[in-house]
C-alpha positions as CSV (number, residue, x, y, z in Angstrom):
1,X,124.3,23.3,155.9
2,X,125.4,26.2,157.7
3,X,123.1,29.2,158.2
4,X,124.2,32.5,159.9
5,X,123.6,36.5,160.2
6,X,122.0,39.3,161.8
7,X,119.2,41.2,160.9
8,X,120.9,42.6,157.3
9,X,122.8,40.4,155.8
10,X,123.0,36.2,156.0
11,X,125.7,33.7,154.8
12,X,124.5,30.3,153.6
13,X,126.9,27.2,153.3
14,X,126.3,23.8,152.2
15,X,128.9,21.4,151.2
16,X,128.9,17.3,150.3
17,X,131.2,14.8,149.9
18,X,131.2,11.2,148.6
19,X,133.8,8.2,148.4
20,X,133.5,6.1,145.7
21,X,136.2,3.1,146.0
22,X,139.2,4.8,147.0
23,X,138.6,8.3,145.0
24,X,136.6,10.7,147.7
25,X,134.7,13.9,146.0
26,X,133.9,17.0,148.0
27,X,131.8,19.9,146.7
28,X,131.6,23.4,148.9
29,X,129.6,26.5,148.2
30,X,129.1,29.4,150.4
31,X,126.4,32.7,149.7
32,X,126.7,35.8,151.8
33,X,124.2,38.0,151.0
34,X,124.1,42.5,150.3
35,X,124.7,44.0,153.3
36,X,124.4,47.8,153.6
37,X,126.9,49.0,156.4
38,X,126.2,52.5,156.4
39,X,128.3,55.4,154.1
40,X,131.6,55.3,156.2
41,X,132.0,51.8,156.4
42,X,131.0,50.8,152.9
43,X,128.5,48.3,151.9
44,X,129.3,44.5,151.3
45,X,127.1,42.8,148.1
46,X,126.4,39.3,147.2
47,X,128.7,37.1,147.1
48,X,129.2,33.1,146.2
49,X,132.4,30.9,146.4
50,X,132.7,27.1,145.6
51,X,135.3,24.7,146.4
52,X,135.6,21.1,144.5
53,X,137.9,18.9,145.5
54,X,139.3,15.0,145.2
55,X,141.1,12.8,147.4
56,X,142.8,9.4,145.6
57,X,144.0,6.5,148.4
58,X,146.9,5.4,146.6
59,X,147.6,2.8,149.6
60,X,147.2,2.2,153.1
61,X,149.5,5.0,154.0
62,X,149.7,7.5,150.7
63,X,146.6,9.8,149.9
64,X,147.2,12.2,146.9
65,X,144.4,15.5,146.3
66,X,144.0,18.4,144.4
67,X,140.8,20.9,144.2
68,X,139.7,24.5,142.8
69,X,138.3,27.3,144.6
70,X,137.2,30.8,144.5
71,X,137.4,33.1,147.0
72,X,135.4,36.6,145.7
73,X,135.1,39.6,147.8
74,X,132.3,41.0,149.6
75,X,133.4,44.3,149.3
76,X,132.0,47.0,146.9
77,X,134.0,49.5,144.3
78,X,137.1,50.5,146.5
79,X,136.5,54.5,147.0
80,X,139.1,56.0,148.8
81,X,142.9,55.8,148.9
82,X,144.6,52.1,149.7
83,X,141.1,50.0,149.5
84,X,141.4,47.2,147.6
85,X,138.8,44.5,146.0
86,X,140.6,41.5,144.9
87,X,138.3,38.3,143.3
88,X,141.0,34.9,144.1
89,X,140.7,31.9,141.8
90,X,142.9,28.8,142.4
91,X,143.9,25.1,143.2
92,X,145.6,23.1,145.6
93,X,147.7,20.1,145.1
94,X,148.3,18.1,148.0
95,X,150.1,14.7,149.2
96,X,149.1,12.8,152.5
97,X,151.2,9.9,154.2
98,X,150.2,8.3,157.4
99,X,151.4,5.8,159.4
100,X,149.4,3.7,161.8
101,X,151.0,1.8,165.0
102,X,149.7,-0.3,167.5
103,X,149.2,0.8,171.0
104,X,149.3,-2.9,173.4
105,X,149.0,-3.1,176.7
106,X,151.7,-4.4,178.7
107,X,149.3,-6.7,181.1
108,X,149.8,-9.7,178.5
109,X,146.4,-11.3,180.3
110,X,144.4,-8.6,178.3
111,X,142.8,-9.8,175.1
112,X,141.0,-7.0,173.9
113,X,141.6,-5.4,170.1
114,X,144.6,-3.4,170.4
115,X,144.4,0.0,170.4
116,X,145.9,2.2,167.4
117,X,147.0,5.6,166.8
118,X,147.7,7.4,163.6
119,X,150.5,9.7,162.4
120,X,150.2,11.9,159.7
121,X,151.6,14.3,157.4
122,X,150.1,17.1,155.0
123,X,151.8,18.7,152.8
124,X,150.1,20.9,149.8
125,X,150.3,23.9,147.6
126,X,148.7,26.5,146.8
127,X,148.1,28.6,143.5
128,X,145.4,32.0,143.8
129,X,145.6,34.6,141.2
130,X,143.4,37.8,142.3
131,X,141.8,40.2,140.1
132,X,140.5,43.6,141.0
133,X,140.4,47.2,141.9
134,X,142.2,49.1,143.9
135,X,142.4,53.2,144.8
136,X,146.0,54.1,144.4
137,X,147.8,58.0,144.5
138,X,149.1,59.4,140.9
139,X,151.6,62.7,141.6
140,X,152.3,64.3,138.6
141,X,149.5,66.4,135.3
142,X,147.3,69.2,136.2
143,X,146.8,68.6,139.7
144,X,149.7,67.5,142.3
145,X,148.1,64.7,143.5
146,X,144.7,62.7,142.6
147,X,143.5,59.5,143.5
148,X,142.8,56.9,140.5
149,X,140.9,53.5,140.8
150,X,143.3,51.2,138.6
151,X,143.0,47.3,138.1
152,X,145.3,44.9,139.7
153,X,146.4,41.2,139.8
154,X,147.9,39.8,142.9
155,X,149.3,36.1,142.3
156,X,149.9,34.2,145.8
157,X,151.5,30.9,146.4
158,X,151.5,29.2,150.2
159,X,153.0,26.0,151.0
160,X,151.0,24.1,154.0
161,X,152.1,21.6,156.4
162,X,150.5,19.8,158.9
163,X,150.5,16.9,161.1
164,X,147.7,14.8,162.9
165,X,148.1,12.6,165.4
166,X,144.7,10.4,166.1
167,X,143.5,7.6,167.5
């Protein structure tokens, strides 16, 4: 559990995670809580987020994962021109494939365990859709120019890949 803040505001995080045979189950939550940051800045309200996730060893060297999150924003109505409020919902597919090799000593006396290291390799993708608010310009009816809150939908795709090297 993760506990953290000032005076005004806290964020609270737990998260758990159980294997069961070769399928491992991980559960994430965060909570921030209101925080009131004065009229120019703009105050931040309560927020929660969750993650859920699974991992399935399909052998010694293959791991294949997936999981759904949110990722809501803190901030309040958007006020002014080019402020933005976006709530992200989405999933991640992933693949893992590692390799393990044997690190000997050349001293052929030695008879310890032999040493290993691990190679991997990450690869996984990313969905989000975002729904909000944002404060955008309209030119044009009675008045030249006006500011109008309108809703928006941002859709985002990343593509991760990492590597690990461990012993």
């Amino acid at each position: 559990m993760v506990l953290a803040g000032n005076v005004d505001s806290f964020y609270l995080g737990n998260d758990a995670a159980r294997q069961v045979g070769p399928v491992r189950l991980a559960v994430d939550f965060s909570y921030q809580t209101p925080l009131s940051r004065g009229q120019d800045e703009g105050d931040l309200v309560a927020v929660l987020n969750g993650r859920v996730g699974a991992r399935y060893r399909v052998s010694d060297t293959v791991a294949l994962g997936g999981g759904v999150f949110s990722d809501r924003s803190p901030r309040e109505r958007p006020r002014q021109f080019g402020e933005v409020r976006l709530h992200y919902y989405g999933a991640t597919l992933a693949a893992d494939i590692s390799n393990r090799y044997v690190v000997r000593e050349q001293d052929g006396d030695k008879t310890e365990e032999p040493a290993s290291m691990a190679f991997g390799t990450t690869v996984a993708l990313t969905y989000a859709v975002g729904r909000g608010e944002m404060v955008r310009g309209a030119i044009g009816g009675p008045e030249l120019y006006r500011e109008a809150l309108g809703d928006v939908t941002a859709h985002e795709v990343m593509l991760h890949v990492g590597s690990t090297l461990m012993r």
